[in-house]
C-alpha positions as CSV (number, residue, x, y, z in Angstrom):
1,X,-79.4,44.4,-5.6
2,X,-79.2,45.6,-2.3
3,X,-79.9,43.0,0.7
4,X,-80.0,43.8,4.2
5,X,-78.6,41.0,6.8
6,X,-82.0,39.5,7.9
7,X,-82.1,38.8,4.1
8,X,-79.5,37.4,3.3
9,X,-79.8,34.7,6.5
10,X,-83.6,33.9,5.0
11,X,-82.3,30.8,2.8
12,X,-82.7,31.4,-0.7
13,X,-82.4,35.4,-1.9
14,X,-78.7,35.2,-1.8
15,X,-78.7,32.6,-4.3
16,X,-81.5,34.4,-6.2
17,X,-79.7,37.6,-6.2
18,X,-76.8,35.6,-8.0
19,X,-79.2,34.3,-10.0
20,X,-80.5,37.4,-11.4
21,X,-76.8,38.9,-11.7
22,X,-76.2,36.0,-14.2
23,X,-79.3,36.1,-16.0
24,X,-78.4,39.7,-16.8
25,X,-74.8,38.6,-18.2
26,X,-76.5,35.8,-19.6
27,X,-76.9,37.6,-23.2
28,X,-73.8,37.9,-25.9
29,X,-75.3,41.4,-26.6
30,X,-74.6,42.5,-23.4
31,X,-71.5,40.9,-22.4
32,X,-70.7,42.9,-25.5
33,X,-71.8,46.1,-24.2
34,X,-69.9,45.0,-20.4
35,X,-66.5,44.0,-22.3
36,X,-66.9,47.6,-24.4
37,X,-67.3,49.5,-21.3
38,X,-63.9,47.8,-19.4
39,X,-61.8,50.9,-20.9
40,X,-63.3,53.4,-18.5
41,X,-65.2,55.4,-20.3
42,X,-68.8,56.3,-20.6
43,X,-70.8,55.0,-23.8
44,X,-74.1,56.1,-25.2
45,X,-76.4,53.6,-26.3
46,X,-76.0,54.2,-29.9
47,X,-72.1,53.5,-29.6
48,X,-73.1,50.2,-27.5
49,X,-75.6,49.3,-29.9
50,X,-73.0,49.6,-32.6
51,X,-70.7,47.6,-30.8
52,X,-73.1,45.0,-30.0
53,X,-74.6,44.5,-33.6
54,X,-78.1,45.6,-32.3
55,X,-80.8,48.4,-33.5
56,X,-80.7,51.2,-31.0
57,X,-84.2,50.5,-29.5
58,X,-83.0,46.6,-28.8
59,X,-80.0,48.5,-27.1
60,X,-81.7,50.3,-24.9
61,X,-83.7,47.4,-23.8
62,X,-80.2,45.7,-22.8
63,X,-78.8,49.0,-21.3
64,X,-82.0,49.2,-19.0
65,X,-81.7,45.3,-17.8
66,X,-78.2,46.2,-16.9
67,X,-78.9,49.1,-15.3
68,X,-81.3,47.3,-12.9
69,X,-79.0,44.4,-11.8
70,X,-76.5,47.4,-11.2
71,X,-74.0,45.9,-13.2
72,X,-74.0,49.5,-14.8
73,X,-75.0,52.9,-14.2
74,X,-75.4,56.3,-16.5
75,X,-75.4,59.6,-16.5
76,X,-78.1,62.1,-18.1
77,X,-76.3,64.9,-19.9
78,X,-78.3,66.8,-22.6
79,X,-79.5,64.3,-24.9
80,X,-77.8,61.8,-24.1
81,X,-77.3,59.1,-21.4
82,X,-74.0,57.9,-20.9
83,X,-73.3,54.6,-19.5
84,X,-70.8,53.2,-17.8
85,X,-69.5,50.0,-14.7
86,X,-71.7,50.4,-11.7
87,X,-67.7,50.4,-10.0
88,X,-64.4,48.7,-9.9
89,X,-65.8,45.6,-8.4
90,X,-67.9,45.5,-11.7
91,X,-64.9,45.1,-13.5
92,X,-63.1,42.3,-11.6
93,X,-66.0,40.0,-11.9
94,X,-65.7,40.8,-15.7
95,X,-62.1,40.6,-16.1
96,X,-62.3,37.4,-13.9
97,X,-65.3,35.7,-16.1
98,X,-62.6,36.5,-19.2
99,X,-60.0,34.7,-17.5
100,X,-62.1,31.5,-16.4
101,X,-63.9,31.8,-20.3
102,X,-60.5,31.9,-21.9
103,X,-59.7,28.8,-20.8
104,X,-63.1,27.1,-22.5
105,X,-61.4,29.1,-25.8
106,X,-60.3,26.3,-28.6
107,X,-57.6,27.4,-30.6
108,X,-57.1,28.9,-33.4
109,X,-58.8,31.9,-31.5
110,X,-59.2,35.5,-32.7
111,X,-56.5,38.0,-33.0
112,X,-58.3,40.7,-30.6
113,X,-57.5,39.0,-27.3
114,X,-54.3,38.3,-28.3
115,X,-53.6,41.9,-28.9
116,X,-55.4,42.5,-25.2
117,X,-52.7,39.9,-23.7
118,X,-49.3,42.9,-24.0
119,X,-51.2,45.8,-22.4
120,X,-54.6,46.9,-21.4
121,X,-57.2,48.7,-19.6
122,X,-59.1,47.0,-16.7
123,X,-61.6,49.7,-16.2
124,X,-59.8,52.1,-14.5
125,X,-56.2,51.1,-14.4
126,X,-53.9,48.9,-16.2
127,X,-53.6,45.2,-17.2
128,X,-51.5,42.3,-19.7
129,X,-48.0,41.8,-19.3
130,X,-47.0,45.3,-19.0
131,X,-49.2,45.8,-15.9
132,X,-48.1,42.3,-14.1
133,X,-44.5,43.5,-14.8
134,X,-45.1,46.8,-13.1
135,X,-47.1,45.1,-10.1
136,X,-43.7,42.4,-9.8
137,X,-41.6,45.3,-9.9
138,X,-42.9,47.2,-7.0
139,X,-43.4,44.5,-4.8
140,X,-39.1,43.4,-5.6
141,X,-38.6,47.6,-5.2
142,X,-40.5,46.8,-1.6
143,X,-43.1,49.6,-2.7
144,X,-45.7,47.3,-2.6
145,X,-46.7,44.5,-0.4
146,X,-46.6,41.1,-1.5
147,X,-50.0,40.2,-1.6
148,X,-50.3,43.9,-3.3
149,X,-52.9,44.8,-0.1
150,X,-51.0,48.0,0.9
151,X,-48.5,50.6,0.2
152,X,-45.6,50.6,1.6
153,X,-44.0,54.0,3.4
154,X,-41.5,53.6,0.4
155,X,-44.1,53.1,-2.0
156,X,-45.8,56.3,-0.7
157,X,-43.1,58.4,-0.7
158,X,-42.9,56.9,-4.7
159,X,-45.8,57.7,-6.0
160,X,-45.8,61.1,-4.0
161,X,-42.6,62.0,-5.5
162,X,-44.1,61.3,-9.2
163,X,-47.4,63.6,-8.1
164,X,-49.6,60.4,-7.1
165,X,-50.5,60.1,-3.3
166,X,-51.9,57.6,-2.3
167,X,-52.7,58.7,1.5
168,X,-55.2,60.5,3.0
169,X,-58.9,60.1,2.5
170,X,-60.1,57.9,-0.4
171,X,-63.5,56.8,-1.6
172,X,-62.0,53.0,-2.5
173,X,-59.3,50.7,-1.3
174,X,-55.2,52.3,-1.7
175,X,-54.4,49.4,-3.7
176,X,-55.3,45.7,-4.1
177,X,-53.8,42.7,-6.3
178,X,-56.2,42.4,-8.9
179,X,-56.1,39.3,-11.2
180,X,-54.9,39.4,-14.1
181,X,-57.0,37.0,-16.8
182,X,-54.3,36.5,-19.5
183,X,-51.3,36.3,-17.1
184,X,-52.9,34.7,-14.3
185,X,-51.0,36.8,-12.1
186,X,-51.8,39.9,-9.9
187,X,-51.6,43.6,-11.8
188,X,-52.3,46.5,-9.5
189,X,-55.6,47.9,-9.2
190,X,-57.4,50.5,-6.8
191,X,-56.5,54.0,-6.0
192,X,-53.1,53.5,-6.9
193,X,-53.5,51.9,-9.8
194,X,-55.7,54.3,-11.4
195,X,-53.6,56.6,-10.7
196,X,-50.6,55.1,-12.4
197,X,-53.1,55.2,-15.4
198,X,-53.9,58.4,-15.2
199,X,-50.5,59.5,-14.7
200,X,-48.7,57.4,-17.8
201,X,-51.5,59.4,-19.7
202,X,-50.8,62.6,-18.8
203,X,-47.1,62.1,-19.8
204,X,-48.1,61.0,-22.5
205,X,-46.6,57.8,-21.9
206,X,-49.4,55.7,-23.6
207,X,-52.0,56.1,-26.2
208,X,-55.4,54.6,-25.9
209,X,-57.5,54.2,-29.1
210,X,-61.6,55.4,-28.1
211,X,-63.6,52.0,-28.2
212,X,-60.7,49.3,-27.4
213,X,-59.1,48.5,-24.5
214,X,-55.8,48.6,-26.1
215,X,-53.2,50.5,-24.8
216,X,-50.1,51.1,-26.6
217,X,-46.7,52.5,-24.8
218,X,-45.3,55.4,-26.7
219,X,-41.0,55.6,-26.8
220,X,-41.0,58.0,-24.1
221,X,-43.2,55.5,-21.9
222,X,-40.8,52.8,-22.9
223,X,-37.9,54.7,-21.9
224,X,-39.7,55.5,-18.6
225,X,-40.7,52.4,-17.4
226,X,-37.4,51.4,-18.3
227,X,-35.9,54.3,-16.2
228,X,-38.4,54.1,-13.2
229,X,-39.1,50.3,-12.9
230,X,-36.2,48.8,-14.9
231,X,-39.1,47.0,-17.5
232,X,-38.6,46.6,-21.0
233,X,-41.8,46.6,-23.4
C-alpha cells in the first residue's frame, strides 16, 4: 500500500497500513507460501498450494490477498502465473520475523531450520554461517565497510576482477548489512550480494535443490572460498 505524505501525517493510516500488512501474514498457509518463495524463484500456485497443504482454489484465494498487500507480485506467462517477493525489502521483513519467531521456538525443534542455519538463500543472495563468514571476511580484507553500507575502492576492484561490478547505475542499494536470523549477525545483501550468488552458481560452486532454500557448497566452492576469502565450510 502506497501512501502519499499528507497521508501518512493524518493520524491513524500508517498504523492501519501495518495493520493490514500483518493481517495478510497473519495465516500459517501463507507464511508458508512467503517462507517457500525466500529462494528466489518464481512459484505457481499449484506448487504453493502443495507446499502449503491447501486445494489449489484455497491457494489462489491466499496468493490474491498477498498480492494485494504487495507482499508478493506474479507474472502471467501462458497458463500460468508465477509468483514471487514483491522485492528485497520483502525478504528482510521475513527473514527478520524468522529470527525474532525463532526465539519463541521450544526445543526439541524440527530438523529443517537446523539444516537452514550452515547455508542459505535469503531471496536473492546468501545467508547461515557461510554467508556471515563471507560478510566478516570482506570487511577484515577492508572490501567492505564495517557497517557493510558500501564498497570499498578495494572491494570494487574485487568483485570487478571476479566479473561482478558493483558500480555504475543500479536499480537497488550496492550492498547493505542484512541480518542474519540464525547468526544474529550481518550477511551481505543488495547488488553485491546477489551477485556473489549468482556468481558461486555459475561456477558451479553451490548446488541449490528447486523448493528449499538450502544451499549446499560443492568441493570446488570449498576450495574456493578457501582460496579467495581464507573460509573453511
Amino acid at each position: 500500500m502506497h501512501l502519499s505524505p499528507e497521508q501518512l501525517a493524518d493520524d491513524g493510516h500508517l498504523e492501519k497500513a501495518l495493520a493490514e500488512i500483518a493481517a495478510a501474514m497473519a495465516d500459517p498457509s501463507r507464511i508458508k507460501m512467503l517462507c517457500a518463495l525466500m529462494d528466489g524463484r518464481a512459484w505457481t500456485a499449484t506448487e504453493l498450494g502443495a507446499v502449503a497443504g491447501v486445494a489449489a482454489s484455497t491457494a489462489s484465494g491466499h496468493l490474491n490477498r498477498l498480492v494485494l498487500s504487495q507482499l508478493v507480485t506474479f507474472l502471467s506467462q501462458g497458463r500460468h502465473r508465477y509468483y514471487r517477493l514483491a522485492g528485497p525489502d520483502i525478504a528482510r521483513l521475513i527473514e527478520t520475523m524468522m529470527g525474532v519467531s525463532w526465539r519463541r521456538v521450544t526445543p526439541p525443534v524440527t530438523r529443517t531450520p537446523l539444516a537452514l542455519r550452515h547455508a542459505r538463500t535469503c531471496y536473492d543472495h546468501l545467508a547461515g554461517e557461510v554467508a556471515v563468514a563471507i560478510y566478516d571476511a570482506l570487511v577484515e580484507k577492508n572490501w567492505l565497510t564495517q557497517d557493510g553500507a558500501a564498497i570499498t575502492a578495494a572491494g570494487a576492484d574485487f568483485f570487478a576482477g571476479m566479473g561482478m561490478p558493483v558500480a555504475g547505475k543500479l536499480t537497488r542499494k550496492p550492498c547493505c548489512a542484512c541480518l542474519d536470523w540464525s547468526e544474529r549477525r550481518f550477511h551481505l545483501g543488495g547488488q553485491a550480494g546477489a551477485l556473489l550468488l549468482a556468481y558461486f552458481e555459475k561456477k558451479g560452486w553451490l548446488t541449490r535443490t528447486p523448493g528449499f532454500r538450502e544451499v549446499t557448497f560443492t568441493s570446488g566452492g570449498r576450495r574456493a572460498l578457501r582460496s579467495l576469502l581464507d573460509i573453511a565450510c
